[in-house]
C-alpha positions in Angstrom: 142.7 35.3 73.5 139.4 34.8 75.1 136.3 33.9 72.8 132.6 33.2 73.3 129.6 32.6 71.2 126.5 33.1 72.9 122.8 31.7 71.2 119.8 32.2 72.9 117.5 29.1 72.7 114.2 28.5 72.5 111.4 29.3 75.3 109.0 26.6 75.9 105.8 28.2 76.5 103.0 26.4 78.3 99.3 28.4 77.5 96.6 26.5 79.8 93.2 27.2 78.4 89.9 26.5 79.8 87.2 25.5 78.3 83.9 23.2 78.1 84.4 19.7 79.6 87.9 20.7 81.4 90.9 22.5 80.7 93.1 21.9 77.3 96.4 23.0 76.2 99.2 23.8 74.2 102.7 23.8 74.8 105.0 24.6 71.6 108.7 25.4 70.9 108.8 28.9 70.0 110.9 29.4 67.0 114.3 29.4 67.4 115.6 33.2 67.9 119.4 33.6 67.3 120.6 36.2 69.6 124.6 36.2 68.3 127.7 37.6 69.5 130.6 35.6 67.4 134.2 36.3 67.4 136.7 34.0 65.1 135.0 30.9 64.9 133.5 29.4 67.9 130.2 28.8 67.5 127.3 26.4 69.1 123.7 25.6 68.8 121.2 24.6 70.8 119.5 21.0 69.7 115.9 20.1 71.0 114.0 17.2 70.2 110.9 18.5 71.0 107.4 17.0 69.4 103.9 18.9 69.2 102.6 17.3 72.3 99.1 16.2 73.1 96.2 18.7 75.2 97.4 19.0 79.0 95.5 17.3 81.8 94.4 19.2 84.9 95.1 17.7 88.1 97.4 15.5 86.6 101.2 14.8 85.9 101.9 15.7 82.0 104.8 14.3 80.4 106.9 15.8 77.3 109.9 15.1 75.8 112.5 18.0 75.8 115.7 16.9 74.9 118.4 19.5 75.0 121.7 19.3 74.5 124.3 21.9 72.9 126.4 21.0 69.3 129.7 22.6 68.3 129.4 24.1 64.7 132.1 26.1 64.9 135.5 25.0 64.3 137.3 25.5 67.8 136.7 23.1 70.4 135.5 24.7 73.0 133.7 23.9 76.9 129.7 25.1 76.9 127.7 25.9 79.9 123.4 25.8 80.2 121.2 27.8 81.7 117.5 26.2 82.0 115.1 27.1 84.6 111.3 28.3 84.7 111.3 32.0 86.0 108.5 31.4 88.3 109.2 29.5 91.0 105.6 28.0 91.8 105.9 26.5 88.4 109.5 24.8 89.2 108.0 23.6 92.8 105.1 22.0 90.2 108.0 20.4 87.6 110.6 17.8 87.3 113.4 16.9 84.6 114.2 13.7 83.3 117.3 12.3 81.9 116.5 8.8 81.0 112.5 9.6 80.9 111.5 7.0 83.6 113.4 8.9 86.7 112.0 13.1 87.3 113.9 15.2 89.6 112.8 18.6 91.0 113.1 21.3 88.9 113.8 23.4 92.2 117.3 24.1 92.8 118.0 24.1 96.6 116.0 21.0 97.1 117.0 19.1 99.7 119.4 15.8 99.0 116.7 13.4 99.6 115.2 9.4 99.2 112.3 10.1 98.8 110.3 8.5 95.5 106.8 7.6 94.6 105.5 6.0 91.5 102.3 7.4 89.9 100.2 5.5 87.0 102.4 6.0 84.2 105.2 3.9 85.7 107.4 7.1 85.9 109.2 8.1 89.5 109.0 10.8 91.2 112.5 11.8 93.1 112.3 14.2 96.0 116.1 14.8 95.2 116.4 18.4 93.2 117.7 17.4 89.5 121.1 19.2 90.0 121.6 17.6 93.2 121.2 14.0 91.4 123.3 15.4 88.8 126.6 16.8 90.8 126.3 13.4 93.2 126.9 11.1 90.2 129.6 13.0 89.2 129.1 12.6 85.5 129.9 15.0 82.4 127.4 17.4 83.3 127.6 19.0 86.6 125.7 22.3 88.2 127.3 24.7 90.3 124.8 25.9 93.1 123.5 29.5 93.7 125.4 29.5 97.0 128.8 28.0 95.2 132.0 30.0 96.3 133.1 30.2 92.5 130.7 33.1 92.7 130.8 33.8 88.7 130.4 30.5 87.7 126.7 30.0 89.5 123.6 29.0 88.6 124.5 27.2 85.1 124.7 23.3 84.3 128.4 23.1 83.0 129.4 20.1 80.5 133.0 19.3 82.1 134.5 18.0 78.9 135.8 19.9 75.8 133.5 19.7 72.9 135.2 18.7 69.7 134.3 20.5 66.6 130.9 19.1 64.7 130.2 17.2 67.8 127.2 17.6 70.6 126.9 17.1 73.9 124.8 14.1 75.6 121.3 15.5 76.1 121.0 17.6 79.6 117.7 16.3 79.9 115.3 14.7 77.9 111.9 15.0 79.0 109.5 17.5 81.5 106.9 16.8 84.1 104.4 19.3 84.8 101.9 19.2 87.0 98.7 21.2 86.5 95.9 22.5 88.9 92.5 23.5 88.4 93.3 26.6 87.6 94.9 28.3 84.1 98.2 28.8 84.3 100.9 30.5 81.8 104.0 28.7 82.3 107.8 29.0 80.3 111.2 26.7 80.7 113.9 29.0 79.4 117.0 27.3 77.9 119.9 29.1 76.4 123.6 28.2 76.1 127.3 29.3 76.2 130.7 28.8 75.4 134.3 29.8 75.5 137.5 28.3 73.9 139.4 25.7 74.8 142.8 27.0 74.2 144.2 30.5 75.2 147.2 32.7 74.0 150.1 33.3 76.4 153.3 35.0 75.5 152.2 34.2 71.7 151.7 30.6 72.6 148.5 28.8 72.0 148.0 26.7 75.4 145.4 24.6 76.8 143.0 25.3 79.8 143.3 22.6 82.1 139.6 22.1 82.6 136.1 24.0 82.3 136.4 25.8 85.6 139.4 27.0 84.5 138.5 28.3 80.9 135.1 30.1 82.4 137.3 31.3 85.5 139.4 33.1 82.9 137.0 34.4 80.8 134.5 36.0 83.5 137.2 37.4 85.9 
């Protein structure tokens, strides 16, 4: 049997306003807005640590934490997958994700596998390298399956290999956000949202076990 519990997350919207002396801003968590398709009992949420930050800088890199990660509270274990991008791709050129906060990535996907680094004032480095490409060449828990991937249905979304047990989350995806700003006011948004599907199937009135996330999303989207 084939299950999946969708939740939309939240939108993190970025409103750059000018005004006297330079350009302030704003950029808040929307409220969360469940979007939910349930069947038996598996069930996730998305998690965000995400603070009021302070007024945006132009012509300068901003820094905000934005932890995300995805928690079980269902009562299947199941595998998740995340999609998190910024629609606009000028404003991903612009961004970077961190996962320890000292190291950003690009936020575009088809960056080039790169050295590349430099260090601005802040102590925090700025990696050529694409985020997902960093992530699939460590070959840790999470891993992103590229746009031009041959598993055609399984593109585009960061996939957490590992099962996750009942009442328990996922390590953060990331957990902070570079943006940087021009002269100019801009309306920016990182969408996040998450999904999942069991970890066991039925065959022949048997309950079995997929043998790992490719196969469990493989099943359910073909």
């Amino acid at each position: 049997m084939k299950k999946r519990k969708v939740f939309t997350g939240s939108a993190v919207l970025l409103a750059v306003l000018a005004a006297a002396g330079g350009i302030m801003a704003y950029l808040g968590a929307a409220d969360d807005a469940e979007n939910t398709v349930e069947v038996a009992h598996d069930k996730i949420t998305v998690t965000e640590n995400f603070p009021k930050p302070s007024d945006l800088s132009s012509n300068s890199n901003n820094y905000y934490t934005k932890e995300v990660a995805v928690a079980n509270t269902g009562n299947v274990d199941c595998y998740v997958r995340v999609y998190a991008d910024f629609p606009d791709s000028r404003t991903a050129a612009e961004s970077y994700y961190s996962a320890d906060g000292v190291n950003y990535y690009s936020a575009v996907r088809d960056a080039e596998l790169s050295g590349d680094t430099e260090t601005d004032d802040n102590g925090k480095t700025l990696h050529t390298q694409s985020f997902v490409n960093m992530l699939n060449s460590q070959d840790g828990k999470w891993i992103f399956v590229p746009d031009d991937s041959s598993s055609e249905k399984l593109r585009g979304y960061f996939y957490y290999k590992d099962p996750v047990k009942v009442g328990e989350s996922t390590p953060d995806l990331f957990r902070s956000v570079m943006i940087k700003t021009g002269d100019a006011p801009e309306s920016l948004d990182l969408v996040v949202y998450a999904e999942s599907v069991d970890c066991v199937y039925e065959d022949n009135g048997q309950a079995k076990t997929y043998a790992d996330y490719a196969s469990a999303w493989n099943a359910f989207l073909n």
